[in-house]
C-alpha positions as CSV (number, residue, x, y, z in Angstrom):
1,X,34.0,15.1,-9.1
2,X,30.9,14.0,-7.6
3,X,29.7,12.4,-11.0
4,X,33.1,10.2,-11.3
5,X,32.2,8.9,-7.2
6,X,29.2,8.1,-8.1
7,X,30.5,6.5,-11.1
8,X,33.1,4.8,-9.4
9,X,30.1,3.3,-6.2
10,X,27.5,3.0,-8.7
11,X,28.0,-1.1,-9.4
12,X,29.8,-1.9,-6.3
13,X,27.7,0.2,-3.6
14,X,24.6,1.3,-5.7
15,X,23.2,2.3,-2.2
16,X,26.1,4.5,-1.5
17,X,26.5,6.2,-4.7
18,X,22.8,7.2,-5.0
19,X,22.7,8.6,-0.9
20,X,25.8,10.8,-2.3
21,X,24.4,12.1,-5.8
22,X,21.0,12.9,-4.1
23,X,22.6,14.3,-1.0
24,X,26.0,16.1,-1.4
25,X,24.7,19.0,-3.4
26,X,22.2,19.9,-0.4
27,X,25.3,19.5,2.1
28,X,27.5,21.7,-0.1
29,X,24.9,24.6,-0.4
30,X,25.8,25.9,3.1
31,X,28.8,27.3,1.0
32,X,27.2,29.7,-0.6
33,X,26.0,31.6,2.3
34,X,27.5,34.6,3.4
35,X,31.1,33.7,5.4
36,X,29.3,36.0,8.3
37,X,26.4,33.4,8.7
38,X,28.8,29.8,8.2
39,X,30.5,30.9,10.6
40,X,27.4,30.3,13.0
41,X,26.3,27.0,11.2
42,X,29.3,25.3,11.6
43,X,28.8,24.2,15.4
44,X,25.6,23.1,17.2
45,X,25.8,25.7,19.2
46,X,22.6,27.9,17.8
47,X,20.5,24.2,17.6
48,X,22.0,24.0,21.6
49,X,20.6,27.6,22.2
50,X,17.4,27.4,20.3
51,X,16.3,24.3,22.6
52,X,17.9,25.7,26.2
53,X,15.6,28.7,25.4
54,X,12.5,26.4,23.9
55,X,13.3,24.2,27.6
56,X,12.8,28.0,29.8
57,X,10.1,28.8,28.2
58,X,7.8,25.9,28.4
59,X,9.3,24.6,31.8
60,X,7.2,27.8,33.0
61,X,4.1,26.2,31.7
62,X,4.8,22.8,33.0
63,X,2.0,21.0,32.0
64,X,0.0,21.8,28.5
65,X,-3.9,20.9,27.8
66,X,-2.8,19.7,25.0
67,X,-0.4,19.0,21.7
68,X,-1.6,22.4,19.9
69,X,-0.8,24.5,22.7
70,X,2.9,23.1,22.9
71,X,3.2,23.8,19.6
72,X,2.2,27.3,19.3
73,X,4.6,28.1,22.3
74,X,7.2,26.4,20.7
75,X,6.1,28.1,17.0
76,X,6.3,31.6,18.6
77,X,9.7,31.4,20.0
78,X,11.0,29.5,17.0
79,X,9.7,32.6,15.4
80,X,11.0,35.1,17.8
81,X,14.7,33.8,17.0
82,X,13.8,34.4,12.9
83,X,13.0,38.0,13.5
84,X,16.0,37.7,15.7
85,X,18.5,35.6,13.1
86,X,17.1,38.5,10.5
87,X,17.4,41.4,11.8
88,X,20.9,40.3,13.0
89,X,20.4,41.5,16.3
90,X,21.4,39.0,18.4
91,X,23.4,36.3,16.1
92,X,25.9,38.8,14.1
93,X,27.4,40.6,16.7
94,X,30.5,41.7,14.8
95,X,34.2,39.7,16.5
């Protein structure tokens, strides 16, 4: 299916047709995830969560002496919600 769009673009919107044959496939692979864990990705709601937390954190700190520090704050929760995202602890709280 992909292959007869791509086709179909390829001399009329070259531009088009190669964004979709190098693209799509990446899109798609959300599919093959567990349904438990699309059902999270399909809103922005953990991206909206993930920075509300990143924002309470660092609004603590106000000021930083420099780029490095903000970035290991913002590393260590980022990595604080992966132990959290794996362990399933806080994101798969069964309906």
């Amino acid at each position: 299916m992909l292959k007869d769009f791509v086709m179909r673009y390829e001399k009329i919107e070259p531009r088009l047709a190669k964004l979709a044959e190098e693209n799509i496939p990446e899109a798609f692979t959300v599919f093959s995830l567990p349904v438990k864990i699309r059902k999270h990705l399909r809103t922005s709601n953990l991206c909206e969560r993930i920075n509300r937390e990143i924002a309470r954190r660092t609004r603590v700190i106000r000021i930083f002496p420099n780029e490095a520090s903000c970035l290991r704050i913002v590393s260590a929760i980022l990595m604080e919600v992966d132990k959290e995202w794996i362990s399933g602890k806080k994101f798969f709280i069964e309906n």
